[in-house]
N, C-alpha and C positions, 0 to 999 in steps of 0.2 A: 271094311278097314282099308286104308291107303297102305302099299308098298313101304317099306324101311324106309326108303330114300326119301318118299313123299309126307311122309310122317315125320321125320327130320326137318325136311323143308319149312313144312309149317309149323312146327317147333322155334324155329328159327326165325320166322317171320312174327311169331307173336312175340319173341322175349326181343328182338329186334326194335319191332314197333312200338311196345311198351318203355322201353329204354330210351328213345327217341322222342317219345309224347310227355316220359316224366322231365327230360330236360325241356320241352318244350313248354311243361306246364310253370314249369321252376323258373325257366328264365326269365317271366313277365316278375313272379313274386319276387326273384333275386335283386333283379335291375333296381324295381320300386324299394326295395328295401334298403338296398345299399346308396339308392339317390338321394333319398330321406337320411339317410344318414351324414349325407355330407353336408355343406354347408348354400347349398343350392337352392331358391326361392323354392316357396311351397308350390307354385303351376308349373317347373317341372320336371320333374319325376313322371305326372300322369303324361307329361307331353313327350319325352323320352317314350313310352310304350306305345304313346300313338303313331311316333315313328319308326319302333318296331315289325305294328301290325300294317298300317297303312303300306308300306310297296307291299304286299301281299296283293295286291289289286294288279300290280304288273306284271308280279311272279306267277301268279297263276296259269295262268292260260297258256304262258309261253312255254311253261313246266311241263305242262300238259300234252302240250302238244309233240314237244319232245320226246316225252315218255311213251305215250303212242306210236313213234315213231322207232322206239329204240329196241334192237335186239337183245341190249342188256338193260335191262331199264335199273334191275339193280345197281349197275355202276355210276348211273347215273344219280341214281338218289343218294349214292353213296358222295359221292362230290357235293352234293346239295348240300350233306347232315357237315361235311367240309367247311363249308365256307360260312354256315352258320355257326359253328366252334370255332371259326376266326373270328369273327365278328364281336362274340361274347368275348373271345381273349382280347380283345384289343379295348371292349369296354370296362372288363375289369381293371385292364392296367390303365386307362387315361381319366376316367372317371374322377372327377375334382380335382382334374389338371388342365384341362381342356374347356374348352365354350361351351354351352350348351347349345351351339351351333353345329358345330365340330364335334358333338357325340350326337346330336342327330341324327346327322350325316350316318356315323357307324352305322346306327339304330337302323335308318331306313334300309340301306345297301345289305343287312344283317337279313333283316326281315325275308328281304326276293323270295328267300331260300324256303322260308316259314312252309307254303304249302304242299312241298314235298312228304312233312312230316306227317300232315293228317291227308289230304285227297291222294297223294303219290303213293304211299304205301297199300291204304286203303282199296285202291284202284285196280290191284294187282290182284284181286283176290279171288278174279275169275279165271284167274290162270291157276291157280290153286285148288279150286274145286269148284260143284256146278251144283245146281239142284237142291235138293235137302241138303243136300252138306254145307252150301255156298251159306245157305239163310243161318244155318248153324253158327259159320265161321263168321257171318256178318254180326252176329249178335258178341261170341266171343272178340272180335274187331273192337267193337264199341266195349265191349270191359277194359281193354288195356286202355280208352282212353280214360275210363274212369278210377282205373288203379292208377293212369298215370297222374289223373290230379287229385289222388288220395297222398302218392309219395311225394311230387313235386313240391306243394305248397309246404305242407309238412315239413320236410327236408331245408328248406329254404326257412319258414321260420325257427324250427329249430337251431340251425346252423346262424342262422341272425342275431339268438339269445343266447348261444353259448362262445364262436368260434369268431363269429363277424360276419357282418352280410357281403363282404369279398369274398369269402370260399365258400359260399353259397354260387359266385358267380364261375368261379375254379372247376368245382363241381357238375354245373352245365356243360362249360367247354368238354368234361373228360369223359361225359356220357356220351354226348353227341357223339365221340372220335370213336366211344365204342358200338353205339348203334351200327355208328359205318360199316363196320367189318359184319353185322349181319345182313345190312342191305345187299351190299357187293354179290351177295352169294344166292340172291332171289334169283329162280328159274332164267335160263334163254328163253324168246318168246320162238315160236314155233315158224308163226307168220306175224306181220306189222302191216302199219296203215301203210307205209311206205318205206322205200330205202333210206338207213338213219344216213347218209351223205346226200337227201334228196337237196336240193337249193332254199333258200331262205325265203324263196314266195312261195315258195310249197309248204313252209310252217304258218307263215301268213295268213295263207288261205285255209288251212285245217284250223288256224283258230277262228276264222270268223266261218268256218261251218260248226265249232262246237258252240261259237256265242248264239248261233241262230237256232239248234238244237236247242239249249236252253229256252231260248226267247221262245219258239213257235208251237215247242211242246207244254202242253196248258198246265201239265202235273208236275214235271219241271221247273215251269217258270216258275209258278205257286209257292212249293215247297221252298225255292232259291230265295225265291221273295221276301219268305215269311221267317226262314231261318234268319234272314240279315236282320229286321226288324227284330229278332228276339236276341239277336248277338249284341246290338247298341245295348241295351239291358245288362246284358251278361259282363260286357266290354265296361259297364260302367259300377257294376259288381265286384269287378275282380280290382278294380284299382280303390274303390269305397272298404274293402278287407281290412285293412290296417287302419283305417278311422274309425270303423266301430268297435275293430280290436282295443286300441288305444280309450274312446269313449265308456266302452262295456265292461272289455275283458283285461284289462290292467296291463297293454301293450299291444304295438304293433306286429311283433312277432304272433302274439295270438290271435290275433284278427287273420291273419295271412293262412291262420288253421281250421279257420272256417271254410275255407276253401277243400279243403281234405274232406271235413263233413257233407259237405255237399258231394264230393267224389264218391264217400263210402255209400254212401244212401246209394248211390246212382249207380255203382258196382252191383250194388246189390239187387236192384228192381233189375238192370240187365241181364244178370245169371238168370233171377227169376224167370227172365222172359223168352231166354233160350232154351230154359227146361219146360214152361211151360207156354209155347204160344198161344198169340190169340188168332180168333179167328176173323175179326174187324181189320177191315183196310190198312196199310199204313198211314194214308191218309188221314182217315181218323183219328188211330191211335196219337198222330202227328199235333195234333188239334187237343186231343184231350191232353197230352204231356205238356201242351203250353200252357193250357188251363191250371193247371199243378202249380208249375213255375212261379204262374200269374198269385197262387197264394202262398207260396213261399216268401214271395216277393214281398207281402202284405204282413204278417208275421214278423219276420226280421225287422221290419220298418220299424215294430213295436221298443220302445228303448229301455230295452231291458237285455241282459246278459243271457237268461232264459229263452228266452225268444228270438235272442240271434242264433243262438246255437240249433234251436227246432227248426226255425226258417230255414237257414243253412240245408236242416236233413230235406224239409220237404222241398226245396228248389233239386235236391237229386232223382228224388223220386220222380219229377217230371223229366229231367236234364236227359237221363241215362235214356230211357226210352223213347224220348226226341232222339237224338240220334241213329240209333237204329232204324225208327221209322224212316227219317229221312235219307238213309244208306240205303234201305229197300225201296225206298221209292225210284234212286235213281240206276240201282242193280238191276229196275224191273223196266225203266223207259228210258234210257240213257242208249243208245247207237252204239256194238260195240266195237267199232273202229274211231271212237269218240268217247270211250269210257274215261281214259284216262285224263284227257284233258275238262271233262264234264266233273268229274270228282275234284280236279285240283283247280279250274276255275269255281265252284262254290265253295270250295276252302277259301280260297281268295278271297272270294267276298263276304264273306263273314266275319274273316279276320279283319278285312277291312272295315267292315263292321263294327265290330268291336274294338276298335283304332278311333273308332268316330265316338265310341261311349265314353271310351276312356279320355280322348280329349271333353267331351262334354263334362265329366268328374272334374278336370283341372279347370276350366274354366266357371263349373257351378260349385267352385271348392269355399265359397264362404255362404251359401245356402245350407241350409240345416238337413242335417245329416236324414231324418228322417223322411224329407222331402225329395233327396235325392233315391232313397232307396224304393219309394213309392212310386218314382219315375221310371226306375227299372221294370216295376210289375206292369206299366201302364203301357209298353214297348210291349210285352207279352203278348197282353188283350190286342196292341192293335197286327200283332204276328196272328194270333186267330182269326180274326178279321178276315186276313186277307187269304188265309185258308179255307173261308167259310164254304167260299163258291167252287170251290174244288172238291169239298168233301159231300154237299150236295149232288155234285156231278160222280161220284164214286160209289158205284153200290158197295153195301159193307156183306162182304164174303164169309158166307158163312159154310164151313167145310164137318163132315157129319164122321 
């Protein structure tokens, strides 16, 4: 058992992080919901979110590297979940007053922030415990991202169909501002990669030692590789919700609750997997969750109301334990004076990711719908792919 104080902590840090991931899951549904709503071309909305996720490719690394670097690293994610609550306040209020130049703009500047929420917090967890506990706490990690997008989307369509899809975006900003107050309060670090006043070529160069850690490390690379190939899918999933809401399920608010379905399924196989692990690789397991994904993906495509909803559960069933494997992978090869920017650089790029699927949604928005969702699963297969030769190279660990 951990100490009072230490059992508090990570109290703190789950209902923190979970609070932070459900405005992060809510604020893609809100945006998209409330841009549809206005009187704005149909390309964009998805293009508004791809400006969102896209600086996520800039935020990362530098995030990281900072975080690394910092003896409160809480306070600093606390300023991050900051300026993300500003961003969303200022899209709520300009939203169908503004260009859709000039909310881009918002979108992208909004976004930086993005990878704080999943690699920044996520990152920290080795300071919170080691060993059996840590894989424990990684599993529990990956549940609050999957509660977070059981409430998020939910929340958001709900609030779309009863109150309006502006205080759906109200609601983001007023979590985010309360996340803050649990980040702020994450441990001192003990030691750091460096002093947080080190100069500006001293973050520099800690980022192109974590880029080259990724690059040169082959389990690494792989998994970074393979997770963005499976995020363009995911990225073009999450902005396709409300179309086959609308096509199937008799609105766009419940399309956006398919989203939630796939969170639950994925909460659920996570718990599963932290009560009872497996003894296969991450690697592996990494490889067969895509595989899942990949028939979820296939399923949903089917156009029917029935099948979107099954799809939905079985893309969590692979969702939830994808992550995990990919958190242990980089828990177990990641440099740990390089943790933290290695966890928030593959946020980054994922999100960025997923910034490229959801521009591909807006731009393949007059292709048939089930062509699009088929595309999603075909991103999967080729995320397995490129895991192939890594999980060859992986004996699968068998513990007795």
């Amino acid at each position: 058992m951990y100490p009072v104080s230490r059992r508090y902590t990570i109290a703190t840090y789950l209902a923190g992080s979970t609070i932070a991931r459900a405005a992060d899951a809510m604020s893609a549904t809100a945006l998209l919901l409330l841009a549809m709503a206005t009187s704005l071309p149909a390309s964009v909305p998805p293009l508004l979110i791809a400006c969102l996720t896209a600086s996520a490719a800039l935020g990362g690394p530098l995030l990281g590297a900072v975080l690394d670097r910092a003896g409160r690293p809480g306070r600093f994610l606390a300023e991050c979940l900051l300026l993300y609550a500003a961003g969303m306040a200022l899209l709520t209020a300009l939203l169908g007053e503004m260009s859709p130049v000039g909310l881009g703009v918002i979108a992208f500047a909004s976004g930086l922030a993005g990878p704080a929420i999943a690699g920044g917090w996520t990152s920290q967890l080795g300071d919170l415990a080691g060993g059996d506990r840590l894989r424990r706490l990684q599993a529990l990690d990956a549940t609050t991202y999957s509660l977070a997008g059981l409430l998020g989307p939910a929340a958001a369509g709900i609030l779309a169909t009863t109150l309006g899809a502006r205080i759906g975006m109200v609601l983001v900003a007023v979590l985010l501002v309360v996340a803050a107050t649990a980040a702020v309060r994450l441990p001192r670090r003990t030691t750091v990669a460096a002093p947080p006043a080190a100069p500006v070529a001293g973050i520099l160069s800690d980022i192109r030692s974590g880029l080259h850690a990724i690059r040169h490390t082959a389990t690494l690379c792989r998994a970074t590789a393979s997770s963005c190939v499976s995020f363009i899918g995911i990225g073009m999933f999450d902005v396709l919700a409300p179309r086959i809401g609308i096509a199937h399920l008799g609105g766009a608010g419940h399309g956006a609750m398919l989203l939630s379905v796939t969170a639950a399924t994925a909460g659920l196989t996570t718990l599963c997997l932290s009560r009872w692990p497996s003894s296969m690789s991450p690697d592996l397991l990494l490889a067969l969750s895509m595989v899942v994904t990949t028939v979820g993906f296939a399923v949903t495509a089917v156009p029917h109301a029935s099948t979107a909803i099954i799809g939905a559960g079985i893309l969590g069933v692979g969702d939830g334990p994808a992550l995990v494997q990919l958190m242990g992978i980089r828990h177990r090869d990641a440099p740990p004076r390089l943790r933290s920017q290695i966890f928030t650089t593959g946020a980054s790029l994922k999100i960025t990711a997923a910034s490229v699927g959801a521009a591909l949604a807006g731009i393949l928005v007059d292709r048939p719908l089930y062509q699009l969702v088929l595309l999603c699963g075909l991103s999967q297969l080729g995320a397995v792919a490129l895991l192939t030769r890594s999980v060859t190279m992986q004996s699968v660990r068998v513990t007795v």
